[in-house]
Every structure is written in structure tokens, then in C-alpha cells.
Phi, psi and omega in degrees: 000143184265127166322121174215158189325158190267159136301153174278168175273151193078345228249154194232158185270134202106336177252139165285159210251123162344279177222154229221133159341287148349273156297003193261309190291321179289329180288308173307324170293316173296293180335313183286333161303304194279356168258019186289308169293335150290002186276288210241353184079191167276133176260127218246323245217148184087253200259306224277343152334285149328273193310343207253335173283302171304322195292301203296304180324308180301297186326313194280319206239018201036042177225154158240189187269341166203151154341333181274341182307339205277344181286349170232030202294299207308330178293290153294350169265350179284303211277317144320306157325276180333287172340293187284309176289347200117331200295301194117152154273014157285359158291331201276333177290288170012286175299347192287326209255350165286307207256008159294327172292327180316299156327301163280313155321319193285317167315289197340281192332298194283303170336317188289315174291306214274347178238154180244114009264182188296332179305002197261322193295333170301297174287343160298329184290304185313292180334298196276019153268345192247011162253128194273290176359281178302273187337309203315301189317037162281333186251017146235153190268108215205144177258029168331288215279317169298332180278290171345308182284310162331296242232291149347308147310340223199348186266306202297270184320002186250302219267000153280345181261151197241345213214109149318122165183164197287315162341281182318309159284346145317331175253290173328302208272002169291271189025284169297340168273350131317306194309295194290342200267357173265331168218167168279336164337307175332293205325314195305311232283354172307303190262010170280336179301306199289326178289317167317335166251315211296307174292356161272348195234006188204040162277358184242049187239138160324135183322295196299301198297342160315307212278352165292300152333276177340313183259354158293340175275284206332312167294324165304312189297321193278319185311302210282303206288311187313314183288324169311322183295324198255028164317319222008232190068229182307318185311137215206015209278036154237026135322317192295314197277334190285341196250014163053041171304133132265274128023046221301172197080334218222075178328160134232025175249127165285341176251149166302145181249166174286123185232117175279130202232172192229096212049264202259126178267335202262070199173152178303329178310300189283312177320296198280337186283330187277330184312302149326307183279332173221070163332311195284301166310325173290298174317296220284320202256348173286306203291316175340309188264353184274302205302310188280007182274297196277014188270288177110313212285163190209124191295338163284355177244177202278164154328293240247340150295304178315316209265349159289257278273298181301291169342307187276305194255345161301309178273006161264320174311300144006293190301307173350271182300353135282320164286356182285335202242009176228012193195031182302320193260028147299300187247182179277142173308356173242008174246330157310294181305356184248333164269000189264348182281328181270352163294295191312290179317312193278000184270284220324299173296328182292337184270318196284010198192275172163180199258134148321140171279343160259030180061040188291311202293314166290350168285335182287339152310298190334298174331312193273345175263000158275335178315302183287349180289337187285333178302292194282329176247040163272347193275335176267347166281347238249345181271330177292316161295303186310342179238008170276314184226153184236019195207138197291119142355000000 
């Protein structure tokens, strides 16, 4: 279905509309900022630290202290920027906050495309402004909130394009080349993109000529990771396995236990040679880190958190697995298939490496499971919409 002017919101035919989605959405999002910010101030301190140190080092010497960094470069060069003009780090806030917003109107928008009637692209909107986690990072300088908005960014317009053209890639691919360069996480979104036109675009294409493609990303994807693993500086990933991490950071072994490797371990090579060898451990540690990945609960947070957190993303998942399995064909199979690859690669990597102490890695998901949760819960909208907007997407 194609996009056309919105109805206002609240509005009866013949009558002017209150308030316009939009603007329903821009007041709530300033509130919620502005109480992030009395709250918390610019958060300065912690993970955002790490960055603000590489900002000055790149400023005096244009280098970083190690390789891997350039994987958060985008982050450290806005906080160098600041540095080198002057700006203070309230520009760095600014831009977090210019393109979250950006992000979100724009989730509307594409929410607005891909569903009928509108009241659904609205409550898709709310959900992700109303989930606080993912929003607070906005007031650190960190490199959440840019990746969040990024990634956001780059999704929306992938699941709009309908079509391979030099336009398009004009656009995908700085895009993509933003992402990996703000978090290394990015990287999965390379072979979720590419499966995403290869089934729009090549469903009437031969077995052979599939199978080419196919084994051509694959061998590309892999090539691009294999160099990321071994970026080195901090990255370790087999530390996660010798200190038995669920947790990243957070050993349960008091001693490193014996992990046998083979030449670089920090490589694709070394990842599947530990897989092999210590099977048992890896299935144990897998499942370990998939329960605290999709549990969400932490034994360090409060009741009254634990209890958002389970509440709120337990019942979009719930929808999730009901519209997948009653209600697939609200959207097209290759707009099912390009966020659920990215659901899947980031479960993937949590078992290969470990879960966050603050769920960031499942919150950089949350747009698609509220994006696949809308389909079952369009259907409890669809009457409620219907005296809300008179007029189609």
C-alpha cells in the first residue's frame, strides 16, 4: 500500500483533528527526554568515558590506541569534533538527539507503509518511545543511541525499498558503512540487507544462479567478520569461554579453565576449532546465555525494573509468536525475513560471546519484535482505528 497524507488524530469526518500523530509523538518524546535529562544530566562517566579518552587521543595525535576502535569511530569522531571546535559536549548530545528523533518518526512513517490503518503505525511508534531503556541512552555519550538511531535508519529504508537501483545504493550503502563503523554489532546488519533484496529480487532466478549469490555473500560476510575478530585490542572471544562469561564481564569460573585453540583464536577459524573441541561446553553456555539473553531479568536490578522489563517485552514477544503463526501475511515474506535474520544473527553472537550487563544488545533488537508484534496487534486495533483515522496511508 503507498503512503498518502495522514488524518489528524482524534478527528470525526467533517471536523478538524486535534492533534496530528506526529505532533502527538513529538510532545511525548520531548517529555520523556527532557525528563531523562533532569534526571540524569549529560552522562559523562562509565562506558562513555572509554570514548571521550580515545576522542582526546585521536584529537592531539589522529590515531587510536588500538584497531578495534575504528569499529566506534563514528562516536569518537563526534566527541573529537566537539573537542577540536570547542562545541562542549552538549552538540554531542544534540546530534544523539536530532537523529533519534529522526528514527522515530521515520519508524512511523514506514509502520504507516507497511500497515492499514494507521492507528497501528501510531501504537508501533508509542511502543518504541515508551520503552525506556532503549530511549534513556540518549543522555549518554555512548555509543548506544547513535547506533540505535542508525540501524533504525537503515532498516526503515531497506524494508521501503522495493527495488536494487543506483539511488538505492547510494543510500544502503554509506548507510551501512556508518553502522559497522558505530558499533561492531553493525556488521550482522551486512548479511541481513543482503538476504533482504536477494529474496526480493531474485525469487523467479534459477537454483544455480541463487546458489551463487548466496555462496558469494556468505564467503564476503564471513571474510568482513573474520577481519573484525582479529581488529584486536580489547576483543578476546574466547575469554567469554575460558572465564565461563554469561555476562560479559562477569567470570563464573574463579580460575580460567583450559580452552584448546588453535593459531589466532580471535578468528572464524578459532571460534569453530573451540566449537568442535568443546562441544559440551559451548551447548551449556549457549543455552545459559540464550536464558539471560531472552529472560531479560538481572539479579542486580530492582524489582520495579525486572518487572517493566519482563512485562513490556514478554508480551510483545507473545504477539510476536502469534502473528507469526496466525497472522503472517500482514506483511511480505521477505519484510518477515529481513528482521527476524536480525533477531536470529544477534541471538547468535550472544551465544558466541555472551549477554550484556545491561541487555543493550537486546534492546538494539526491540524495534523488530515491536515492528513483527504488530500484525496480531493490528487486528485488536483495526476497529479503534477505524473511528480515529478516515483517511489511508
Amino acid at each position: 500500500m503507498s503512503p498518502s497524507r495522514t488524518a489528524p488524530l482524534f478527528s470525526s469526518p467533517g471536523k478538524p483533528g486535534l492533534i496530528r500523530p506526529e505532533g502527538l509523538i513529538l510532545v511525548l518524546w520531548a517529555l520523556l527526554n527532557g525528563f531523562f535529562l533532569a534526571r540524569h544530566g549529560l552522562v559523562t562517566t562509565g562506558e562513555a568515558a572509554k570514548y571521550i579518552e580515545q576522542a582526546r587521543l585521536f584529537t592531539d595525535t589522529g590515531r587510536l590506541s588500538s584497531p578495534n576502535f575504528y569499529f566506534y569511530f563514528i562516536q569518537i569522531a563526534l566527541l573529537s569534533l566537539c573537542m577540536k571546535l570547542h562545541l562542549g559536549f552538549a552538540f554531542a548530545l544534540a546530534v544523539q538527539l536530532f537523529f533519534n528523533l529522526a528514527a522515530l518518526l521515520y519508524f512511523f512513517k514506514t509502520l504507516a507503509v507497511l500497515f492499514d490503518p494507521g492507528m497501528v503505525a501510531l501504537a508501533g511508534a508509542l511502543l518504541l518511545l515508551l520503552n525506556i531503556p532503549y530511549q534513556e541512552f540518549n543522555v549518554y555519550l555512548q555509543t548506544e543511541s547513535l547506533f540505535q538511531s542508525f540501524s533504525l535508519l537503515l532498516s526503515c529504508y531497506v524494508l521501503r525499498t522495493r527495488s536494487i537501483s543506483t539511488r538505492s545504493l547510494g543510500v544502503l550503502l554509506p548507510l551501512l558503512l556508518i553502522l559497522c563503523l558505530t558499533r561492531p554489532i553493525g556488521l550482522l546488519y551486512l548479511p541481513a540487507t543482503f538476504l533482504y533484496f536477494f529474496f526480493l529480487t531474485m525469487k523467479k532466478a534459477g537454483a544455480w544462479k541463487k546458489g551463487i549469490f548466496l555462496t558469494g555473500a556468505a564467503v564476503l560476510s564471513l571474510y568482513i567478520l573474520d577481519r573484525a575478530l582479529g581488529s584486536g585490542g580489547e576483543f578476546d572471544f574466547l575469554l567469554p569461554f575460558r572465564e565461563e562469561h554469561i555476562i560479559c564481564g562477569s567470570p563464573t569460573l574463579p580460575d580460567p579453565g583450559p580452552v584448546t585453540v588453535t593459531g589466532n583464536g580471535n578468528s572464524i577459524y578459532g571460534l569453530f576449532y573451540y566449537v568442535l573441541h568443546h562441544f559440551g561446553q559451548f551447548v551449556r553456555l549457549a543455552v545459559l546465555r540464550s536464558l539471560a539473553f531472552w529472560g531479560l531479568y538481572r539479579s542486580y536490578y530492582s524489582i520495579p525494573h525486572n518487572l517493566f522489563l519482563c512485562t513490556y517485552f514478554f508480551s510483545i514477544c507473545g504477539m510476536v509468536l502469534y502473528g507469526f503463526f496466525y497472522r503472517r501475511r500482514e506483511l511480505t515474506p521477505e519484510r518477515w525475513l529481513y528482521p527476524s535474520a536480525l533477531i536470529l544473527l544477534t541471538w547468535i553472537m550472544v551465544m558466541l560471546t555472551c549477554d550484556d550487563w545491561h541487555n543493550r544488545v537486546y534492546l538494539s533488537i526491540s524495534p523488530y519484535l515491536i515492528l513483527l508484534s504488530l500484525p496480531a496487534l493490528r487486528s485488536r486495533l483495526i476497529n479503534a482505528s477505524g473511528t480515529f483515522f478516515h483517511t489511508r496511508y
